[in-house]
C-alpha positions in Angstrom: -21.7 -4.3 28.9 -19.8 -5.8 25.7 -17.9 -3.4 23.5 -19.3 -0.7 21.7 -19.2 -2.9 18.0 -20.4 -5.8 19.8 -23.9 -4.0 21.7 -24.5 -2.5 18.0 -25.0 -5.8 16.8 -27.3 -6.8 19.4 -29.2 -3.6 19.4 -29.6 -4.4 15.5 -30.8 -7.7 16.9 -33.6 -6.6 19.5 -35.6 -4.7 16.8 -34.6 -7.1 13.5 -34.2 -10.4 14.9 -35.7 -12.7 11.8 -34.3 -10.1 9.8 -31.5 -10.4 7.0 -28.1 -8.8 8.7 -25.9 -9.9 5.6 -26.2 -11.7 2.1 -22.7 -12.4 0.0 -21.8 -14.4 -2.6 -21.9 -17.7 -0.6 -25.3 -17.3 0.9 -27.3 -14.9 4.0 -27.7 -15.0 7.6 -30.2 -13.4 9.5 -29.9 -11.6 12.7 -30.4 -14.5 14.7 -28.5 -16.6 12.8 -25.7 -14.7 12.5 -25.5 -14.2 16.2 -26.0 -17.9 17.4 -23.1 -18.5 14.7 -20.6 -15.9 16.7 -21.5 -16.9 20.2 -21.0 -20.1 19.0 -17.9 -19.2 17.2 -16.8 -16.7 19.9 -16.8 -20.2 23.0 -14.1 -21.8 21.1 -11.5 -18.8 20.3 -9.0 -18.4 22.9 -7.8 -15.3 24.4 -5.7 -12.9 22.6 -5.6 -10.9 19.5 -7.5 -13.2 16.5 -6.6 -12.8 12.7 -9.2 -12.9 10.5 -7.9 -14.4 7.4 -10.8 -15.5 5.1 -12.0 -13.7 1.5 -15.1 -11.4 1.9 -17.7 -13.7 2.8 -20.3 -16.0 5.8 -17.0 -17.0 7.5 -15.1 -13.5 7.5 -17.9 -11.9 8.4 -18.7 -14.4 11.3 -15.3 -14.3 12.0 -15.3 -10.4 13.0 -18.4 -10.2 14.6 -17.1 -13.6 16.9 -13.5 -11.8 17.5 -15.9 -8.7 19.0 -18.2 -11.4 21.2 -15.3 -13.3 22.6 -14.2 -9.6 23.7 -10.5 -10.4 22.0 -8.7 -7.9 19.6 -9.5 -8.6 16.6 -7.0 -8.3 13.2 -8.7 -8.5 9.5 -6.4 -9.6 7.1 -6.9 -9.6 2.8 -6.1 -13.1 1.6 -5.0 -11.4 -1.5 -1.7 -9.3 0.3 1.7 -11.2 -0.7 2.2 -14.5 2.5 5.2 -12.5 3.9 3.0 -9.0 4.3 1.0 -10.7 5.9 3.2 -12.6 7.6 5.3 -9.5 9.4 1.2 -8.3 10.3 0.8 -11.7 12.3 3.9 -10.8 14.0 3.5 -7.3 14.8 0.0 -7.7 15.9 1.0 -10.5 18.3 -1.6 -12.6 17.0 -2.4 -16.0 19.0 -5.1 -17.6 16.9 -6.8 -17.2 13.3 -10.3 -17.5 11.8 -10.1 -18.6 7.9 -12.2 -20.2 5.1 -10.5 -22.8 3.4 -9.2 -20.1 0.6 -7.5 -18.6 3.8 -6.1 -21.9 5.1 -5.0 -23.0 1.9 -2.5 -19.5 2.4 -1.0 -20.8 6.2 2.2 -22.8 5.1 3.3 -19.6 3.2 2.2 -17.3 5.9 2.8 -19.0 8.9 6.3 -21.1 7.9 7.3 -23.1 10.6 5.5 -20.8 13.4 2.5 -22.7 14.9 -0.9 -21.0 15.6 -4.4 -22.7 16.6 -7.0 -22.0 13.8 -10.3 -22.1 13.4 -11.8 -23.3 9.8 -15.3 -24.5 10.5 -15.5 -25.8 6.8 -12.2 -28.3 7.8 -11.8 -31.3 10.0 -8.4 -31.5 9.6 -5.0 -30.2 8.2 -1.7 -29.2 8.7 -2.4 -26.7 11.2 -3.6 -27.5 14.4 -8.1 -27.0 14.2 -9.8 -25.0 16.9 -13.0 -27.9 17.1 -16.1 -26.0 17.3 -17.5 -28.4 19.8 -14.3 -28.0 22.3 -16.5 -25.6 24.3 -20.0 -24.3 24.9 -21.0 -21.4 22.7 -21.3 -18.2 24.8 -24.7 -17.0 26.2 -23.5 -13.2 26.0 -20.9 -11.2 24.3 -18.1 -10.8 26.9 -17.8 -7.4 28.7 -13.9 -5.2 27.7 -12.8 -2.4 28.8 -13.2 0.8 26.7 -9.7 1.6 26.6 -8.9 -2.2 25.0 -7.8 -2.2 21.2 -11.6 -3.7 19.5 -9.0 -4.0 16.6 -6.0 -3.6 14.4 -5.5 -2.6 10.8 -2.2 -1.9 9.0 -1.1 1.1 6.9 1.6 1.3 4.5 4.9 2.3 6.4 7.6 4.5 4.8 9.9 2.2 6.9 9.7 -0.8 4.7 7.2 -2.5 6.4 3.4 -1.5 7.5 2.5 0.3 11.0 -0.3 -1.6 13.0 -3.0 0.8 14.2 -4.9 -0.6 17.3 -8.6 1.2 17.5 -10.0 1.0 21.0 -13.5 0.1 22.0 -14.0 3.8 23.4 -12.8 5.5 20.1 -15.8 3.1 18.3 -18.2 4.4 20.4 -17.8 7.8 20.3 -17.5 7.4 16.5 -20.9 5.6 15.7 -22.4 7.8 19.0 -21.5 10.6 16.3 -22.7 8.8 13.1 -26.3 8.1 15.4 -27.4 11.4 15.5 -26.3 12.2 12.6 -28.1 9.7 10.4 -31.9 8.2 10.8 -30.7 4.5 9.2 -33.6 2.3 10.2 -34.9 -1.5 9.3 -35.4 -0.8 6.2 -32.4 0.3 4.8 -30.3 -1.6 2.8 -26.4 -0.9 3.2 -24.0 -1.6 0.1 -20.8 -3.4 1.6 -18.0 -2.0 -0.7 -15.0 -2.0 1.0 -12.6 -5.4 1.8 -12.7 -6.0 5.4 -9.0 -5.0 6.3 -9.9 -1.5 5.5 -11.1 0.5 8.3 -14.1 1.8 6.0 -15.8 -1.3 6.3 -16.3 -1.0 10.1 -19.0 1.6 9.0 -21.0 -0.7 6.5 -20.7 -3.6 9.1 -21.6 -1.8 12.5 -24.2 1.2 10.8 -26.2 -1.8 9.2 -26.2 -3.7 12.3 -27.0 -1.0 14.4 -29.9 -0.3 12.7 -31.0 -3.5 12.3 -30.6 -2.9 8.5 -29.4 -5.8 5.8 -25.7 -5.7 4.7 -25.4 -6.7 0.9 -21.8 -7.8 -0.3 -21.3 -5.9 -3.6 -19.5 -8.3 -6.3 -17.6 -6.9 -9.1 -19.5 -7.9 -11.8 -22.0 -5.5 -10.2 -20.4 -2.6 -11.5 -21.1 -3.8 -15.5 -24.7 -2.4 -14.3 -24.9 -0.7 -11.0 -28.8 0.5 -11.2 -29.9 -2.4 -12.3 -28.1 -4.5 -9.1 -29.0 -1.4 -7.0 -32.5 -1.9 -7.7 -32.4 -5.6 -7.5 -31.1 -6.1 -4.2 -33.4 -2.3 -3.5 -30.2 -0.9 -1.9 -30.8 2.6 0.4 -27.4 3.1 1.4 -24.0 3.2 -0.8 -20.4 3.6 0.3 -17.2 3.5 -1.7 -14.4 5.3 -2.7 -14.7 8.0 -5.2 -13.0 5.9 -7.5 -16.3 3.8 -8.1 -17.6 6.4 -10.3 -15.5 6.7 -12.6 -16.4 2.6 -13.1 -19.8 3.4 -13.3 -19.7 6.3 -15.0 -17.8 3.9 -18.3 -19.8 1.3 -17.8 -23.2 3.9 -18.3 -24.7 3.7 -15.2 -24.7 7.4 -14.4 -27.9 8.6 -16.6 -30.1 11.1 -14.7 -32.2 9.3 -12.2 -30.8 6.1 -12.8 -30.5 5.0 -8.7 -33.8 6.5 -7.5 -33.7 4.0 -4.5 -30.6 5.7 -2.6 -31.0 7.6 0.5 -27.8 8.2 1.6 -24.6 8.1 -0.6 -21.0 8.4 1.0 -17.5 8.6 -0.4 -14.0 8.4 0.9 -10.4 7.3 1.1 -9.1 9.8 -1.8 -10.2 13.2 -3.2 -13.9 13.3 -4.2 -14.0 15.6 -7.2 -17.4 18.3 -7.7 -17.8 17.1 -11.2 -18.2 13.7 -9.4 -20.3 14.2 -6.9 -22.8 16.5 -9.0 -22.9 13.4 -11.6 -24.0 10.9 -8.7 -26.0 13.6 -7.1 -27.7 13.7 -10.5 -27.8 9.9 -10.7 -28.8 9.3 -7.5 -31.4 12.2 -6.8 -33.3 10.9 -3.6 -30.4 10.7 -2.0 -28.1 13.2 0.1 -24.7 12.8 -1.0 -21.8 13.0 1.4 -18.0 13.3 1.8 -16.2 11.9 4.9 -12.8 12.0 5.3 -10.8 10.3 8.5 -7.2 8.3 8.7 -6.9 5.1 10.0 -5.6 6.7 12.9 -8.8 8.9 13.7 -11.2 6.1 13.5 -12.9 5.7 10.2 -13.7 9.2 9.4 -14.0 12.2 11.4 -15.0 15.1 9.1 -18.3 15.3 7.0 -19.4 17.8 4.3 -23.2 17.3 2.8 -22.5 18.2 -1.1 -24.4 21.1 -1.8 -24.1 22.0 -6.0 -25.0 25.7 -4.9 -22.0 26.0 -2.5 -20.5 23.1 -2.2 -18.2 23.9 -5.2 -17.1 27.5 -4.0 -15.8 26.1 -1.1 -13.8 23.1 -2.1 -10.2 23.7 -3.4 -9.0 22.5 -6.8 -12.1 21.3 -7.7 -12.7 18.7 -4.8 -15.4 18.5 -2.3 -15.0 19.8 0.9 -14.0 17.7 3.9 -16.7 19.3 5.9 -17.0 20.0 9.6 -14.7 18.0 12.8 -17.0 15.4 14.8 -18.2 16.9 17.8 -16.0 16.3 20.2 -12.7 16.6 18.4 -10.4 19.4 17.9 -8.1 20.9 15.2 -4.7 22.9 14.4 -3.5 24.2 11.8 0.4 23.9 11.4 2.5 26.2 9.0 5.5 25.3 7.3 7.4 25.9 10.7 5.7 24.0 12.6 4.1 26.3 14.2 0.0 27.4 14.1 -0.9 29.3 11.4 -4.2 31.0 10.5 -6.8 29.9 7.5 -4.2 26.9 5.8 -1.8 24.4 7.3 -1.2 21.0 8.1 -4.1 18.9 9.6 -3.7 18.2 13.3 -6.8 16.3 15.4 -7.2 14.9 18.7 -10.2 13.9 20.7 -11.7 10.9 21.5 -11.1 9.1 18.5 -7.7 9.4 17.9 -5.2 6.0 18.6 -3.3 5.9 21.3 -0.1 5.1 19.0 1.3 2.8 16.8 1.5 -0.7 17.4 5.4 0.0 17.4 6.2 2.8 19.2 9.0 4.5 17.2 6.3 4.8 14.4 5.0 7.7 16.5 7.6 9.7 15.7 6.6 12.5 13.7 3.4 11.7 13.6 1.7 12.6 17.1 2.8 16.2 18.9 2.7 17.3 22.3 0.8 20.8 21.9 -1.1 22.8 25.1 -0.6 19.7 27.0 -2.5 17.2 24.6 -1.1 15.1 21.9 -2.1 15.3 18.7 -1.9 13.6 15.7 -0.4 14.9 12.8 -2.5 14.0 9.3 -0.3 15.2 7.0 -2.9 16.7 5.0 -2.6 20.3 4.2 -5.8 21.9 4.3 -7.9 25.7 4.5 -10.4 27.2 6.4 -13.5 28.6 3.9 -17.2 28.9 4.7 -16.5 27.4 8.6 -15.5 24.5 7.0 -12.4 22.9 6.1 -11.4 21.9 2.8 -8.5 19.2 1.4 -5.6 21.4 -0.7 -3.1 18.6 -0.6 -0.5 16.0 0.8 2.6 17.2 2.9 4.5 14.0 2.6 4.7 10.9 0.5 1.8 9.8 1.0 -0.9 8.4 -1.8 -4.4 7.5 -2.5 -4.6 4.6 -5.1 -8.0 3.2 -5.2 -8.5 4.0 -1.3 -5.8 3.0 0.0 -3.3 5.4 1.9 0.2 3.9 0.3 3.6 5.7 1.4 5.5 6.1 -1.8 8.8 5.4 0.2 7.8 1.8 0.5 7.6 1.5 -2.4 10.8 2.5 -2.9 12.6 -0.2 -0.4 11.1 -2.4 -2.2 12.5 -1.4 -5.6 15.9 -0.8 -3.7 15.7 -4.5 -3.2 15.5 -5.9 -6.4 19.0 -6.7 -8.3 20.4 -4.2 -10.6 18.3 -1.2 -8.7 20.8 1.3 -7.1 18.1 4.0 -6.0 14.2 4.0 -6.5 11.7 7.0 -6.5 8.4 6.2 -6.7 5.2 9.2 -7.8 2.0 9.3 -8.9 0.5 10.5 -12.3 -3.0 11.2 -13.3 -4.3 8.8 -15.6 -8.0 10.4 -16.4 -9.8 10.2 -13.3 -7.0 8.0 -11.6 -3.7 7.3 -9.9 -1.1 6.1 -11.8 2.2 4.7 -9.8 5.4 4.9 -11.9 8.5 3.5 -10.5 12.0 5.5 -11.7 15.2 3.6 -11.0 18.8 3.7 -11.3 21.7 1.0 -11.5 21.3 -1.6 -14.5 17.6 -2.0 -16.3 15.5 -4.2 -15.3 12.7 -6.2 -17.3 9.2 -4.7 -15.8 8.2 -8.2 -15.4 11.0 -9.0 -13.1 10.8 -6.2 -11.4 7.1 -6.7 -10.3 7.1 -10.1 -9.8 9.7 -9.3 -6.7 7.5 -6.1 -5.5 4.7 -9.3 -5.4 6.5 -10.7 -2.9 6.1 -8.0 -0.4 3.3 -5.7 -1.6 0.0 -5.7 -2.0 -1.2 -5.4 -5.8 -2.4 -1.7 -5.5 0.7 -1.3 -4.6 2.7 -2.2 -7.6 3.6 0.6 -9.8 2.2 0.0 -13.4 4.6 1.3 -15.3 8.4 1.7 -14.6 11.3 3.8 -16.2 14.9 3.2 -15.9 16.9 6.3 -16.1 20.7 7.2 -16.3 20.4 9.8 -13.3 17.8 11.7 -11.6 17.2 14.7 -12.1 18.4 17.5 -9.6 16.8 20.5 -8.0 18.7 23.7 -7.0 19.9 21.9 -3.6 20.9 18.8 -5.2 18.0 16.8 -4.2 15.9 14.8 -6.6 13.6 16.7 -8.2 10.2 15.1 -7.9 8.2 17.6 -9.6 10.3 16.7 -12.2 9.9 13.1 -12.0 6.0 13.9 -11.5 5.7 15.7 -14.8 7.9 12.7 -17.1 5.6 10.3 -15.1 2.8 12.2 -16.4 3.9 12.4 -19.9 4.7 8.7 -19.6 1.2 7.9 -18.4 -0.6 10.2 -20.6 1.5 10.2 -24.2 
């Protein structure tokens, strides 16, 4: 049998064959289509782990689904991330071939240097890089069979090192997750998924692989569709719509959260930062066909692993500082609680899950470090979310460590502040993170000799993704102490604040 991502596509298949399984911005592809494209696709890539490097479109989305059929690991990358990001991914990863567009292959001198890679770019004929022809070998009659315990694919997180961590996700860990998600959901045919989330975020696995397994269409949701989200829900008749919390806010400024303005959604899900009650109840209110739910999950857990159904009659009683609940564990997984001492505590502690979906490590093994525990004779991964018990549920209190949420995106503060360390005139960096309304805010706080802004971002460019770059930045003579002589970063927390905020 092929790999768990790979048999939801063709189970989407048997019941939806003449069927749309995605539309974006550069045209659609039915279920048929779309599979005869990846087998075909799938016969020329050679063994290995495969980048994808293409923007959000036919060709990345060909691209994945091929990496799964040709049973090879497969690597999303963002053409937007800075060449040498991307670069130190290609390396880490151990990649041995790429798919791109011709955006993506426009970006391989700058990436790739002087290293040589076979690529295929079915929109090119020829170029600097050597082409993977289409027509070197027969298309495949059948996904290729893997075994469960193989990496189905990698994605990067921000490193406090200086550098991201490659996560490798295993066929097995898929399986169990979207076993999970199956009887947990009745997605049919009919449904119609939004597709939110840029492929090189794990999030997307769930748009691509729920849709498919359903047999359900896959719509690619462009930014101009946020000036008037009802209007394109109702267009393209969405059913099903998952994004960050974040995505409210948008809609929310741009009008689109009137009562019963998105009568057409089923099922709405949010993730990747704190989901807010005032939130949710305004979409739930918006939205009022459709059940409204909060998933949370690292990278390293597979996607998501917890689930809470917002309720408005309990829902906020249970959540902590105003923000939803993370819900219940998947079935199947188990939990600790650590207190300050490491040790277990009762009620509230530090989030530690293992189970079935949990990576077996980080690409580079000294990442591990601090991260997964050996506890009662299983490991155990360490979240580094701080979170209580209430109602039989558990809900989110806060971060343990320097870790973020901007937009989504889990960014360790400390890389941040290599980065800054880098630039010239920068003696020491600390980076933090105001609220800006219903956002987050990076300020960058430096010592050593001031620095134009300007300068200083366009070097952060060269490293870090754009999410990445603080917005603001503040030069200051010394930092400010605490009682035990260590910077004080409540203290840079509340000037960042007041910087942000006026």
């Amino acid at each position: 049998m092929p790999g768990a991502l790979a048999a939801r596509f063709l189970r989407g298949l048997a019941v939806a064959p003449g069927r749309t399984a995605v539309r974006a911005h550069d045209g659609a592809l039915t279920y048929t289509e779309l599979h005869e494209r990846a087998l075909r696709w799938a016969g020329a890539l050679p063994g290995g782990t495969v980048a994808v490097l293409a923007s959000k479109g036919l060709d990345a989305y060909t691209g994945v689904l091929a990496g799964f059929y040709a049973g090879v690991t497969v690597v999303p990358l963002s053409t937007e991330f800075p060449a040498e990001r991307t670069r130190r991914m290609i390396e880490a990863a151990g990649v041995t071939a790429l798919v791109t567009d011709e955006r993506g292959y426009g970006t391989l001198p700058a990436v790739l240097g002087d290293t040589v890679l076979p690529v295929l770019c079915p929109a090119l004929t020829e170029g600097p890089f050597p082409l993977i022809p289409l027509d070197g070998a027969p298309p495949l009659a059948e996904p290729r069979p893997v075994d469960p315990a193989d990496p189905a694919y990698i994605l990067f997180t921000s490193g406090s090192t200086g550098r991201p961590k490659g996560v490798p996700i295993s066929h097995a860990a898929n399986e169990h997750y979207f076993g999970v998600l199956d009887a947990r959901y009745d997605f049919t045919p009919d449904d119609v998924f939004a597709q939110t989330f840029d492929l090189n975020f794990d999030c997307a696995m769930f748009d691509l692989f729920c849709a498919w397994g359903a047999g359900a269409r896959l719509v690619q949701i462009p930014a101009a569709a946020y000036r008037d989200l009802p209007a394109f829900i109702a267009e393209s008749g969405l059913t099903v719509w998952f994004s960050t919390p974040s995505a409210i806010a948008l809609v929310r400024r741009t009008g689109g959260l009137a009562p019963a303005s998105m009568p057409g959604l089923r099922w709405s899900f949010f993730a990747g930062e704190a989901f807010k009650c005032g939130d949710a109840g305004d979409w739930q209110r918006a939205a009022p066909a459709s059940a409204v739910e909060n998933l949370y999950g690292p990278t390293e857990l597979t996607i998501t692993c917890t689930a809470h159904r917002w309720s408005p009659a309990t829902s906020p009683r249970r959540g902590v500082n105003g923000v939803v609940p993370i819900g219940e564990l998947h079935k199947g997984l188990d939990y600790l609680l650590l207190g300050p001492d490491g040790e277990p505590a009762d009620g509230e502690g530090e989030l530690c899950v293992t189970g079935p979906q949990m990576t077996s490590g980080y690409l580079d093994p000294a990442d591990d470090r601090g991260r997964f525990i050996e506890r009662d004779a299983r490991r155990w991964y360490r979240t580094g979310d701080r979170v209580r018990e209430v109602g039989g549920e558990l809900a989110y209190v806060d971060r343990m460590d320097g870790q973020v949420q901007v937009q989504g995106w889990r960014v360790e503060l400390s890389e941040i502040d290599h980065g800054l360390r880098s630039c010239p005139g920068v003696e020491d960096a600390v980076t933090v993170a105001a609220t800006a309304g219903p956002d987050v805010e990076l300020v960058g706080f430096y010592v050593g000799r001031p620095v134009p802004p300007v300068e200083l971002a366009r070097r952060l460019r060269r490293t870090l993704p754009e999410r990445m770059i603080p917005r603001r930045f503040a030069h200051l003579a010394d930092f400010p102490l605490n009682a035990n002589r260590k910077i004080d970063r409540s203290a840079l927390r509340t000037l960042a604040n007041t910087i942000v905020n006026g």
